[in-house]
C-alpha positions as CSV (number, residue, x, y, z in Angstrom):
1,X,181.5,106.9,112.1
2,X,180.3,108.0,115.6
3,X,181.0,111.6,114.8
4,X,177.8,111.3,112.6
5,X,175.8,108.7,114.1
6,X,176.7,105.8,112.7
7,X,177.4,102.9,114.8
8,X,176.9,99.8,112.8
9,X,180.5,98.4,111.3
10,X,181.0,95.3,110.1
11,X,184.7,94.3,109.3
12,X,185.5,91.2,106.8
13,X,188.1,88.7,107.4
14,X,190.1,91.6,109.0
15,X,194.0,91.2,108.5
16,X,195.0,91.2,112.0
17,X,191.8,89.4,113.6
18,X,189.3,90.7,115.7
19,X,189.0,92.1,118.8
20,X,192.4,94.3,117.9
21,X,193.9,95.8,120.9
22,X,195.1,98.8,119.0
23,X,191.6,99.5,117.8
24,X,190.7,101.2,120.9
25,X,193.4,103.9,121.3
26,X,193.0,104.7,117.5
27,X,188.9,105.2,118.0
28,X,189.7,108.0,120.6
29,X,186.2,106.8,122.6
30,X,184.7,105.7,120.0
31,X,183.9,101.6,122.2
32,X,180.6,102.3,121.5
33,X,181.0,101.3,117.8
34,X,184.3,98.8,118.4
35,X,181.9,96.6,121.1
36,X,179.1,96.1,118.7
37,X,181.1,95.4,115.5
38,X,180.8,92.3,113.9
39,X,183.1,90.4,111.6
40,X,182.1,88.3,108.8
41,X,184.4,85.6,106.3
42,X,183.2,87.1,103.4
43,X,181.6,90.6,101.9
44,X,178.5,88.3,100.7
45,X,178.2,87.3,104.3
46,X,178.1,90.9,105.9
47,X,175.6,92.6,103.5
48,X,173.1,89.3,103.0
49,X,170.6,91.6,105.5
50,X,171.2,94.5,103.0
51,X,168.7,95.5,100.2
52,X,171.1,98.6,99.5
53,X,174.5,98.8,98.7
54,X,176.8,101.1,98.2
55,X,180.7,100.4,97.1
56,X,183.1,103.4,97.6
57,X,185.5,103.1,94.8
58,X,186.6,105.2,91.6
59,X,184.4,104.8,88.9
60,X,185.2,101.6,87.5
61,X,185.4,100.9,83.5
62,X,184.8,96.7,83.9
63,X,181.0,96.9,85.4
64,X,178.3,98.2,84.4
65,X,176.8,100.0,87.9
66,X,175.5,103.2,88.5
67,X,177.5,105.4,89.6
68,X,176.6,108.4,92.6
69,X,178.2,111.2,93.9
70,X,178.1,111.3,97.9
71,X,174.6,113.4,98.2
72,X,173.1,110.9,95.6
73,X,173.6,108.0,97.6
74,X,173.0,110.0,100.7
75,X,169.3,110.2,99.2
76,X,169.1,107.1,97.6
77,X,169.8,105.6,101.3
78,X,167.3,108.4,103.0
79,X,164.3,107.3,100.7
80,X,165.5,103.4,101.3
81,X,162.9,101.3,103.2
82,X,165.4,98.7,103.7
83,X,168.4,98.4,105.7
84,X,171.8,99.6,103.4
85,X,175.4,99.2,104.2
86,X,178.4,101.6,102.5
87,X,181.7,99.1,101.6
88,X,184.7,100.7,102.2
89,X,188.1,98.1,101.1
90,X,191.4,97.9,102.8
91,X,193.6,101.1,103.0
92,X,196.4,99.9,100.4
93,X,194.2,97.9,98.1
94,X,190.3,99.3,98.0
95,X,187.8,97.5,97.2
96,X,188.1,94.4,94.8
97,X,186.7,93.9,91.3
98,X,184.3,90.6,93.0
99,X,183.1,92.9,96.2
100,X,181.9,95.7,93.9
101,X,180.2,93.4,91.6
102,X,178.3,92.7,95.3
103,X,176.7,96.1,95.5
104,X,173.4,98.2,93.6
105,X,175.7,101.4,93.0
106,X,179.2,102.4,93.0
107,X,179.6,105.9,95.4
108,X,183.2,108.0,93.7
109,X,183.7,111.3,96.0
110,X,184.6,114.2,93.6
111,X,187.7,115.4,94.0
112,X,191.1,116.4,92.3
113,X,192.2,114.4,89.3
114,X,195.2,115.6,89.7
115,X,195.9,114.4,93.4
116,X,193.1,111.2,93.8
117,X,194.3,110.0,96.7
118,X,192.0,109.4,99.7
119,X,192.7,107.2,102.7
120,X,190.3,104.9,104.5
121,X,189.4,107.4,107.2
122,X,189.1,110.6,104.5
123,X,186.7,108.2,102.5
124,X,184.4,107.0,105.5
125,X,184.0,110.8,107.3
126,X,183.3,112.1,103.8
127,X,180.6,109.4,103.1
128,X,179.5,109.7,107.0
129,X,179.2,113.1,106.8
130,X,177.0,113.4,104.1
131,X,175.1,110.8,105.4
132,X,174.2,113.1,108.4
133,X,173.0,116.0,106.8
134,X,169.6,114.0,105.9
135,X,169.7,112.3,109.4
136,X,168.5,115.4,111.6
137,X,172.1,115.2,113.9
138,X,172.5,119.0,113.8
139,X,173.4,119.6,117.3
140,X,172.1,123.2,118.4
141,X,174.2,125.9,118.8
142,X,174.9,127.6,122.0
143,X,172.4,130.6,120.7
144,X,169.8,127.9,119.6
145,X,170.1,126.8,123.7
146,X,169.2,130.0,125.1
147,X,165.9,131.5,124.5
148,X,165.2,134.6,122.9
149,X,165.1,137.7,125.1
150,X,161.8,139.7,125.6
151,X,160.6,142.7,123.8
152,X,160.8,144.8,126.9
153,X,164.6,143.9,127.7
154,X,165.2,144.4,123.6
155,X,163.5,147.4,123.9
156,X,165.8,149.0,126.9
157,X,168.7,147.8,125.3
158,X,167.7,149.7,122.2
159,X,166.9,153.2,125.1
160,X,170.0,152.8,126.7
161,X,171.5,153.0,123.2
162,X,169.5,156.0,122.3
163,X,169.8,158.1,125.2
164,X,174.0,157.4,125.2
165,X,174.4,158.5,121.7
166,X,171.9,161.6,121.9
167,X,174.6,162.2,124.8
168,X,177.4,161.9,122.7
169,X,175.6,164.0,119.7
170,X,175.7,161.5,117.4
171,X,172.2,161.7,115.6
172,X,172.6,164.9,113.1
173,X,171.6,166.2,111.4
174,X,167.7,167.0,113.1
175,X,165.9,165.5,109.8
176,X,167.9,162.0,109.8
177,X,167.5,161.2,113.6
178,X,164.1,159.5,113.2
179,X,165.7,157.5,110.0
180,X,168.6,157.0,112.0
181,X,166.9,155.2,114.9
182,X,165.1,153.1,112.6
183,X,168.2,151.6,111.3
184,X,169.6,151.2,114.8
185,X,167.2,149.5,115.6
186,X,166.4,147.1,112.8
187,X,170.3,146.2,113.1
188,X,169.5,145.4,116.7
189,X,165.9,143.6,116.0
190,X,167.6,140.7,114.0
191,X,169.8,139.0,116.0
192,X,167.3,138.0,118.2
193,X,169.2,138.7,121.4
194,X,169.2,135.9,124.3
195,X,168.9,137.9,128.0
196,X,172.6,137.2,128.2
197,X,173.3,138.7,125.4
198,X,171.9,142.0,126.2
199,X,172.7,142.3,129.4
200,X,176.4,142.3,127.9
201,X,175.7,144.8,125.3
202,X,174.4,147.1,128.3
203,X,177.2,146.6,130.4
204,X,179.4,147.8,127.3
205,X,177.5,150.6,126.4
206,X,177.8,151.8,130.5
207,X,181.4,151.4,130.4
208,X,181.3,153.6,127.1
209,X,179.2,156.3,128.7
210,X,181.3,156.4,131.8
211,X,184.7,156.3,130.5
212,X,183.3,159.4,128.3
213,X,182.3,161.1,131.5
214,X,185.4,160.6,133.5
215,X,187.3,162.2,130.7
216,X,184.5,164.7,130.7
């Protein structure tokens, strides 16, 4: 749950009581979510605040509820004014026939008939996951941290690179040099270097140069 923002549980009549002392190894850091659970005697009880609900289940032939794929009820929760709550049932079990009947829409991840089994956790990152994707919890990237480097530091990287392979005689023939460039350049333009970044590139394309001149 943490892994994608989510922090609200709510357990019902859990089997082995609550707090569990074995809940906190099996979180892996995760207190932040074990400290503010809450436990409730009955399903009814834990979703009364809820105007949405979803119940994770297989598709079920004995009630007539709508049924979503992951991304549906990702939206449907998204566009949801009110607060909503996903019910997940016990790993052997699932979800019983009266806790289903509890919720708006039934949420069935697609996956292979053939091999349909998915354990409590798979179901809840799955669900969680999608989730996210609507929830702006992209984390930036280490390029996304660093900010782009100038035109005048792209532009010596793109000299140094110039004057190293006019060196080496690499542009020919004569009428394809200018065309050449170009392309070198335009390969080099989208990246959008960070300083770091260059400054790297440079430092290769000196050792380049100089391990072409010591051989020299």
């Amino acid at each position: 749950m943490l892994n994608f923002g989510l922090t609200e549980m709510r357990l019902v009549a859990p089997r082995d009581g609550w707090p569990n002392p074995e809940a906190g190894p099996s979180a892996s850091g995760a207190d932040a979510v074990l400290e503010s659970a809450m436990v409730f005697a009955t399903t009814a009880d834990a979703i009364a605040d809820c105007s949405l609900v979803y119940a994770s289940t297989v598709r079920r032939r004995d009630l007539v509820i709508p049924v979503s794929s992951p991304e549906e009820m990702a939206i449907g929760i998204h566009a949801h004014d009110g607060k909503s709550a996903i019910l997940f049932g016990p790993e052997r079990s699932g979800l019983e026939t009266e806790d289903v009947a509890l919720a708006n829409g039934i949420v069935t991840v697609p996956i292979n008939p053939d091999f349909g089994s998915l354990n409590l956790a798979q179901a809840v990152i799955l669900l969680a996951y999608e989730w996210s994707r609507g929830a702006e919890l992209s984390q930036p990237t280490a390029k996304e941290m660093e900010a782009p480097a100038a035109m005048a530091d792209l532009e010596g990287l793109i000299g140094q690179l110039e004057g190293s392979l006019e060196e080496a005689g690499y542009f020919y023939p004569p009428d394809r040099v200018q065309a050449t460039k170009t392309t070198l350049r335009t390969i080099l333009t989208k990246p959008q270097w960070s300083n770091r970044e260059i400054q790297a590139l440079r430092g290769v394309i000196r050792a380049l140069s100089a391990h072409r001149s010591s051989k020299n």
